[in-house]
N, C-alpha and C positions, 0 to 999 in steps of 0.2 A: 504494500500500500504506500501510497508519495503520502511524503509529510506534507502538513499544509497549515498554514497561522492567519491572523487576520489581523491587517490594520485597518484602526480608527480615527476617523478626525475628527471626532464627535458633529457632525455637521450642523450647523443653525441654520433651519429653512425659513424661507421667508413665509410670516405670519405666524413666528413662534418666538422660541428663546432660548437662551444657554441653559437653562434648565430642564428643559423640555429634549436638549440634547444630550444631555449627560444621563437622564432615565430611559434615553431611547438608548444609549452606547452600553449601558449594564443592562436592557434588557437583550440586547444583542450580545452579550459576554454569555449572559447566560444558557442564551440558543445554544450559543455557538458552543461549549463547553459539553451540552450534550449531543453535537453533532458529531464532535473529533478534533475540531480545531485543538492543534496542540500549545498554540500562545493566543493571546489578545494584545494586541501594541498599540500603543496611544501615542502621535508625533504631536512634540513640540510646535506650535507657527502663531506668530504673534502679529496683532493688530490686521488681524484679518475677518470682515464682518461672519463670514459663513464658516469659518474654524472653530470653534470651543474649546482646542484642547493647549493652552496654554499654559495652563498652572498644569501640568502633565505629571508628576507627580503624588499629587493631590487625587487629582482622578483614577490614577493609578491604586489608588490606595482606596477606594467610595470600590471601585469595579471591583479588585480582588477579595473585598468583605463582603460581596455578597455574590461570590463563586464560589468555587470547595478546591476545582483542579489542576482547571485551566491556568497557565504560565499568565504574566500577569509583567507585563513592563512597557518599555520607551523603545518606538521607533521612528524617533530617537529624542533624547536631551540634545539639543545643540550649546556644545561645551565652549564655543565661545563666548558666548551668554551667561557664563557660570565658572564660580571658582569651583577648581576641581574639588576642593577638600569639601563644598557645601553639597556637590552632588554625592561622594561617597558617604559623607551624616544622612543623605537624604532616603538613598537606594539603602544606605545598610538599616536605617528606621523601617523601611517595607519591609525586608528580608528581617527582622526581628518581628514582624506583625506577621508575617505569612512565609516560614520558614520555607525552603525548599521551592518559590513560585514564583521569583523576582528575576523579570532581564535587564537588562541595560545595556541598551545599542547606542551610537554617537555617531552625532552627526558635526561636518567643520562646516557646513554653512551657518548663517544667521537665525534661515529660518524668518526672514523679517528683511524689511527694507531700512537702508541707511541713516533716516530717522528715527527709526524703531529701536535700531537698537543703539543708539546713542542715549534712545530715553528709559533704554535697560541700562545703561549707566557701564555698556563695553564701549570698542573700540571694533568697526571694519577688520582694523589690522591683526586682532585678537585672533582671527583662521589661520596667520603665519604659526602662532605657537602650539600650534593644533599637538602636532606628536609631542611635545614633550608637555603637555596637559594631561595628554590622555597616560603617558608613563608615568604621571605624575599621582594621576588617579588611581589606577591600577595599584599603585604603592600601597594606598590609603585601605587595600581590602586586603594587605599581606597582614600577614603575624608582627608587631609592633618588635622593633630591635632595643634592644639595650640603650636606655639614653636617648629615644626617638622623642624627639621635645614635641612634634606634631604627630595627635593620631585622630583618625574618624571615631566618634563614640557617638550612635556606632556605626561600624562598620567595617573592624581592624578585624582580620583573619576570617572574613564571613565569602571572602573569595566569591561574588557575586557575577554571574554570569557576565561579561559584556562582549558587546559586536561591535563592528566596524560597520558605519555607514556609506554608501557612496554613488554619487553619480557621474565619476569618472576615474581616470588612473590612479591619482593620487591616492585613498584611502583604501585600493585596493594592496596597491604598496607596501602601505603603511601594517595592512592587518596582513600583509604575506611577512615581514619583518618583525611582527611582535609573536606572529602563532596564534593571531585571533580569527574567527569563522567571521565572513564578509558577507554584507544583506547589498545588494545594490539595487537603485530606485529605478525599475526601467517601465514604473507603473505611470512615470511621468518625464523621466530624459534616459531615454532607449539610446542616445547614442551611441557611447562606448564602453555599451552592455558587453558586447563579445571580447574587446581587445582588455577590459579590465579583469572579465575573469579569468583569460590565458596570463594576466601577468599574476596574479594572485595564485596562481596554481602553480606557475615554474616556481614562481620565489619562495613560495610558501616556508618557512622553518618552524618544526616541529615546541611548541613550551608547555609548560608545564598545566596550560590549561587546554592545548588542543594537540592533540598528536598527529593531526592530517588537516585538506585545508575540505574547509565546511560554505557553501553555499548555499545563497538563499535569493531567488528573484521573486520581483517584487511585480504583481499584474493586476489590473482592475479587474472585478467582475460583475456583469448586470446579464444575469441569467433570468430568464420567462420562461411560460409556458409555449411563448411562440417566438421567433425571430422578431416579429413584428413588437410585441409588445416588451423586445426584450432593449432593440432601438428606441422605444419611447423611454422607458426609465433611462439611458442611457444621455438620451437629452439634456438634462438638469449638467452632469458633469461637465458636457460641451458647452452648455451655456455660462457655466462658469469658469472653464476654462477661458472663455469667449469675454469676458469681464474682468478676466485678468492682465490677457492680452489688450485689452484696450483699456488698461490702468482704469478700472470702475470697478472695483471688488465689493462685492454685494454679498448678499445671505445666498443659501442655495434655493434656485428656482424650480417650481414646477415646470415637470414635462412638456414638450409640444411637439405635434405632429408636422412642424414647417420650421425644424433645423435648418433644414439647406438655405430657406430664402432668407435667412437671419445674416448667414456670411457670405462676408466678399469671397473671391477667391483666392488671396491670401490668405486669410483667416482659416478657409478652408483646408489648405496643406498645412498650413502649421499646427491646427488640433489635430488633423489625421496623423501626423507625425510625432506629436508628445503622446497620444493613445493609442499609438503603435503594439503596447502590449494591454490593451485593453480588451478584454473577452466580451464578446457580445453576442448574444442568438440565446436560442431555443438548447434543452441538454444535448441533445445529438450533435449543433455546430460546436457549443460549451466544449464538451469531452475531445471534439478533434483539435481543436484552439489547442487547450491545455497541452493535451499530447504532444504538439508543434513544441510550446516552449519547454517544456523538458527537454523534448530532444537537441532542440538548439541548444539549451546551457548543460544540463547535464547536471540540474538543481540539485542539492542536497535535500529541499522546502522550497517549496511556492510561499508566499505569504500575499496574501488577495485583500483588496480593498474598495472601497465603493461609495460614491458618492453620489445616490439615490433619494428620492424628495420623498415619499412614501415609505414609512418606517416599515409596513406589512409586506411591500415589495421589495425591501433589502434584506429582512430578512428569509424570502424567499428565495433572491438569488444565494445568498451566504447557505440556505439548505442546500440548494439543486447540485452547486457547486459541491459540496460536502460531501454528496450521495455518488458524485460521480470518481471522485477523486477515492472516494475508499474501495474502488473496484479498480484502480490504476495501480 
């Protein structure tokens, strides 16, 4: 059977609220938890109207108290955003509340725009110190040395899961160089989906937390009962894709049956191109889709995400998906 995990972005649709998405994202933990999914990930993204999952942590923490099994972490914390030693208090707090059920992936983007995160109180420049954060971090979950004036309390010796995020060479690099398992986002920059995981696989070296190199890509899914109605829920993501591209970021919108007269033709290659691993149809196209990107990466884990306006049809797709994947 393919392993397979779910990201969230708690989505805020238009004509609700962040509250309204944070009950919809634990009742979807909870589906999913009895479907198979073997994580639930929550990304960081800030000052974005139709995102909710900023305080990422926190929600982290509301989802895994009212799951039992299901993995329960960040994809991803963006660590420029953050001193490392407050993410290791932060991650080793959950791993004390829900022993055995905490991941922690990182991400070197901002996650936000150049305003945004100036009013997080970083720097842009904060992505240069990216690997020696993240080693920095990593420190903070070792067994505390003799005389170590700084330690996480807690989170010294609790050796907390973490991944490497990326959407291009560099962090593939970086997790072939440390011995960490690499998640790459090709659920939204497919570019240099294939040439990052050939370099993360030659380079790969063996530590003490992975002995081989472990992937994970990352694909939308808006599965239906028809092709047809599986394009209509799929809408809502185009359309906000389509408001992001034209600097107008909004809540998430309802579906509409007249995508195409919406964009230019620009507009039109450049969403077909970022949704490049985007799954769309009915189960029968679903399961050949799926099959396709296994075969191209040669995944460890698929990990599927969705950004659907109807809570009742996402978590339909998150089934269909589920049912098809434990027969792969």
């Amino acid at each position: 059977m393919a392993r397979f995990s779910l990201l969230d972005l708690a989505p805020i649709c238009e004509g609700s609220d962040a509250g309204q998405a944070f009950r919809n994202s634990c009742d979807l933990a909870q589906h999913a938890e009895g479907w198979g999914y073997g994580r639930f990930w929550l990304a960081e993204h800030h000052n974005l109207p139709g995102i909710g999952s900023a305080a990422t942590s926190v929600l982290i923490a509301y989802v895994a108290g009212a799951t039992n099994t299901i993995r329960v972490g960040a994809g991803g914390i963006m660590l420029p955003n953050h001193s490392p030693l407050m993410v290791a208090e932060q991650f080793g707090t959950l791993e004390s509340l829900f022993p055995g059920r905490i991941d922690l992936a990182l991400g070197r983007a901002p996650g936000s725009d150049p305003a945004t995160v100036r009013a997080l109180r970083r720097y842009v420049e904060s992505a240069d110190s990216f690997p020696q954060e993240v080693i920095e971090l990593l420190s903070y979950f070792e067994s505390p040395t003799p005389n170590q004036r700084v330690c996480a309390i807690p989170g010294a010796g609790m050796r907390v899961p973490v991944y490497l995020l990326g959407s291009s060479t560099f962090s593939a690099t970086l997790a072939a160089e440390l011995g960490l398992p690499f998640a790459f986002a090709s659920h939204f920059a497919p570019d240099y989906l294939q040439l990052a995981l050939e370099i993360y696989r030659q380079k790969f070296k063996p530590s003490a937390r992975l002995q081989k190199p472990y992937v994970m890509a990352g694909a939308g899914i808006y599965a239906a009962d028809s092709d047809t109605e599986a394009r209509r829920i799929f809408s809502s993501a185009q359309l906000q894709t389509l408001s992001l591209i034209r600097d107008r970021p909004g809540k998430l919108p309802p579906p509409t049956d007249d995508i195409e007269k919406m964009l230019s033709p620009d507009e039109r290659i450049i969403i077909q191109h970022r949704t490049r691993y985007a799954v769309v149809g009915s189960p029968t196209s679903v399961q050949r889709r799926l099959k396709e990107i296994f075969a191209e990466t040669a995944a460890d884990e698929i990990i599927l995400t969705a950004q659907i306006f109807d809570h009742a049809a996402r978590l339909h797709s998150f089934e269909l998906a589920a049912r098809i994947l434990k027969k792969m």
